[in-house]
C-alpha positions in Angstrom: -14.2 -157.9 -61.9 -13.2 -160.1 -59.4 -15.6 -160.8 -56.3 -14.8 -159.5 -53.2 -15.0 -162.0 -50.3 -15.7 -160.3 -46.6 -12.8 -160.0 -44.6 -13.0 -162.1 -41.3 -9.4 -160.5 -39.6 -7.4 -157.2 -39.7 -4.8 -159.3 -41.4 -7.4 -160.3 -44.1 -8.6 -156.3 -44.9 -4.9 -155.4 -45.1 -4.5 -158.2 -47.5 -7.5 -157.2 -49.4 -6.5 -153.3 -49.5 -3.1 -154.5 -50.5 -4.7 -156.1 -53.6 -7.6 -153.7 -54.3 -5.6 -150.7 -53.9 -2.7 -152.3 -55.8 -3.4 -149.4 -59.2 -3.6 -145.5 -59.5 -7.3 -145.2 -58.7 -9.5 -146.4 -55.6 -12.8 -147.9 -56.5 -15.2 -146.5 -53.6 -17.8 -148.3 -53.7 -15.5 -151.4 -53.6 -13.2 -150.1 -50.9 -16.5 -149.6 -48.7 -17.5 -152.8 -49.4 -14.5 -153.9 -47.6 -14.6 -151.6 -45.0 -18.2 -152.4 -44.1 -17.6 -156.2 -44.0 -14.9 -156.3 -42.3 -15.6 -158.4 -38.9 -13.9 -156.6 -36.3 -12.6 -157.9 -33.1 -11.2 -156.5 -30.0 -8.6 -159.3 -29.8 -7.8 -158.3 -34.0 -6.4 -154.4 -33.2 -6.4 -153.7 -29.2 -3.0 -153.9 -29.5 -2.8 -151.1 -32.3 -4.8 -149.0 -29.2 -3.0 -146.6 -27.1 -4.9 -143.4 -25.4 -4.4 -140.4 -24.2 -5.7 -138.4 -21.7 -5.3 -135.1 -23.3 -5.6 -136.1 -27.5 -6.7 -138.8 -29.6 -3.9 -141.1 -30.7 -2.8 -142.4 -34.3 -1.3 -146.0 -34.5 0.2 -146.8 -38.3 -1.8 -149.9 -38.8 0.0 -150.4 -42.1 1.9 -148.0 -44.9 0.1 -150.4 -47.7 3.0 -150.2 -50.4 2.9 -146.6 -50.4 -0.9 -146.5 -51.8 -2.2 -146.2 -48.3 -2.1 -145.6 -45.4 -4.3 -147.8 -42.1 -4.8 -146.3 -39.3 -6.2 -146.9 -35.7 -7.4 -144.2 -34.0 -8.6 -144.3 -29.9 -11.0 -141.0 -28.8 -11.2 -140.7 -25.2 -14.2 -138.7 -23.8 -15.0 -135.7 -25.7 -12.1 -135.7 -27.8 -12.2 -134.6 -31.6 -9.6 -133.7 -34.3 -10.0 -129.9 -35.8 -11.7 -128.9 -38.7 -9.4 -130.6 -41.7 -8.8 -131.7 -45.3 -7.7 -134.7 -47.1 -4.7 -133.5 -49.6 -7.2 -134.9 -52.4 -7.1 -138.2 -50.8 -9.6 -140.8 -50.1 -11.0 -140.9 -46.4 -12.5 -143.9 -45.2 -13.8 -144.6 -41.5 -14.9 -147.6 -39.9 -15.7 -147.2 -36.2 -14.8 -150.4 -34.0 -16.0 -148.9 -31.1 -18.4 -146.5 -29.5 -20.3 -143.7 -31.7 -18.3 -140.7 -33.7 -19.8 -137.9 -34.9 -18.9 -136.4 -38.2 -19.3 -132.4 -39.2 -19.3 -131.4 -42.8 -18.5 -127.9 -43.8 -18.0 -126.0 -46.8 -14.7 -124.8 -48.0 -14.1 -121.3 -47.0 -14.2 -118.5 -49.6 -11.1 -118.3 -51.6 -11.4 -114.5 -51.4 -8.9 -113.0 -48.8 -10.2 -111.9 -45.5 -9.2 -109.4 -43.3 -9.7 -109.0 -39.3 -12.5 -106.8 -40.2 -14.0 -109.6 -42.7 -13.8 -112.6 -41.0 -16.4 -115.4 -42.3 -16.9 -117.9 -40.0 -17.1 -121.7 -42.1 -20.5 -122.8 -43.0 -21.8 -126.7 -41.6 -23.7 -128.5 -44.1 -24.2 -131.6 -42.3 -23.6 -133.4 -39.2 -23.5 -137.5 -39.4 -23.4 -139.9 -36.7 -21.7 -142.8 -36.7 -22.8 -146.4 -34.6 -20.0 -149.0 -34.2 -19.7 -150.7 -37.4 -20.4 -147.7 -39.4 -18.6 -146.4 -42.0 -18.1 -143.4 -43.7 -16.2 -141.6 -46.7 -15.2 -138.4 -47.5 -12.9 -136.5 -50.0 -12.1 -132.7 -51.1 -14.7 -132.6 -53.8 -17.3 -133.1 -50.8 -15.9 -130.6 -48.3 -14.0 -130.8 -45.0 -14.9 -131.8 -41.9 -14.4 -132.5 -38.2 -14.8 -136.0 -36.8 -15.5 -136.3 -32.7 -16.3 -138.7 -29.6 -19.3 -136.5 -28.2 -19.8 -139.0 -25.4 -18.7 -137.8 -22.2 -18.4 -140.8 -20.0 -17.4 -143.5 -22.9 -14.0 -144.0 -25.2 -14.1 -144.8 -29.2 -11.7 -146.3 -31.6 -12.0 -145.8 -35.4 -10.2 -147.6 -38.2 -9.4 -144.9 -40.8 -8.0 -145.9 -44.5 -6.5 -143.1 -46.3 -5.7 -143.7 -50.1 -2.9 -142.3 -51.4 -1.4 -141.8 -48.5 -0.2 -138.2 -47.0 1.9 -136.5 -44.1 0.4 -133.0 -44.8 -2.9 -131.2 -44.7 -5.0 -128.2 -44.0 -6.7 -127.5 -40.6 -9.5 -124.3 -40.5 -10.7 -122.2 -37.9 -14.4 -122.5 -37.8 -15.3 -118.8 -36.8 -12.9 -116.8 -39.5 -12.0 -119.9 -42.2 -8.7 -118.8 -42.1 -6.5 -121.9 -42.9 -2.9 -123.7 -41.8 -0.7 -126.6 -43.4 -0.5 -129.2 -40.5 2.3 -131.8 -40.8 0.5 -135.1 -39.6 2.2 -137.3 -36.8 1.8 -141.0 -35.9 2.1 -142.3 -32.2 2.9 -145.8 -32.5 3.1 -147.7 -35.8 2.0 -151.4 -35.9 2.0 -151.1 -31.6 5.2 -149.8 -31.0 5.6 -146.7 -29.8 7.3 -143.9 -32.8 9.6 -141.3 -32.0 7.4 -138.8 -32.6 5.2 -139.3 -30.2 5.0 -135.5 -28.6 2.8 -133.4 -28.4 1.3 -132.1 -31.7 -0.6 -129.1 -32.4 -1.4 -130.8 -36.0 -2.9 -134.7 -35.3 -6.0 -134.7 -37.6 -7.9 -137.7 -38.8 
């Protein structure tokens, strides 16, 4: 297997995910490798970073041949996506800036519940991330909610998703009940995209 060399640009990873994630199947471990060696700079993707004051924003750093998708994503204080899955995709986070704080809970009960039965989602674990971190995270391991807790600072994560996908599940923690959310970009490669509007479904 060919050795991996540690990205020293944004251009570089995307090169390297292009080739790595060229087949049917990510390699984790190898993926992470990438991830985790990638030498970010500012000057690399602040101009994939827009904010909001009101949500977190999604910038489309690259569609990646249709075998993934890379994607910026700027937290202002206290912002967080809902509780979500990954459409049997492959989640990969990098943050670039700040801390992020990752919740892990279990999938609800497949059993229906009523009004009178509600069963509120159970948190296994709760991760924090320091800039330069990154983490992974796919179906088989639950679903989670990803956050800037900091109240007076902003964070930007780099988040590779592998395959790709417009279409998830969001959960309400107290009853577990569950919705498809169709998932919207704000910009892609810095421009702003038409369908930047207000959302009710923009998770991680």
């Amino acid at each position: 297997m060919e050795k991996l060399e540690a990205p020293e640009s944004l251009d570089a990873l995307i090169a390297a995910l292009h080739k790595e994630l060229s087949g049917s199947c990510a390699d984790v471990k190898r993926v992470t490798w990438l991830m985790e060696h990638y030498q970010a700079d500012a000057e690399d993707y602040e101009r994939f970073c827009k904010w909001d004051p009101h949500r977190y924003t999604r910038t489309l750093v690259d569609r990646g041949n249709g075998n993934f998708n890379l994607i910026v994503l700027c937290w202002g204080e206290d912002q967080g996506s809902s509780i979500h899955s990954h459409a049997d995709s492959h989640c990969f986070m990098k943050i670039l800036e700040g801390k992020m704080k990752e919740t892990v809970f279990e999938w609800p009960s497949k059993g229906e519940c009523s009004k009178e039965d509600l069963v509120s989602l159970k948190a296994r674990e709760v991760r924090e991330y320091r800039e330069g971190g990154v983490a992974y995270i796919n179906d088989s391991m639950g679903i989670h909610r990803v956050e800037n807790g900091s109240h007076t600072k902003k964070a930007i994560s780099l988040h590779l998703y592998s395959p790709p996908f417009d279409m998830c599940k969001t959960f309400d923690e107290r009853t577990g009940h569950e919705r498809e959310c169709r998932l919207t970009f704000c910009n892609y490669q810095g421009r702003t995209a038409p369908c930047c509007k207000p959302e009710p479904c923009q998770d991680a």
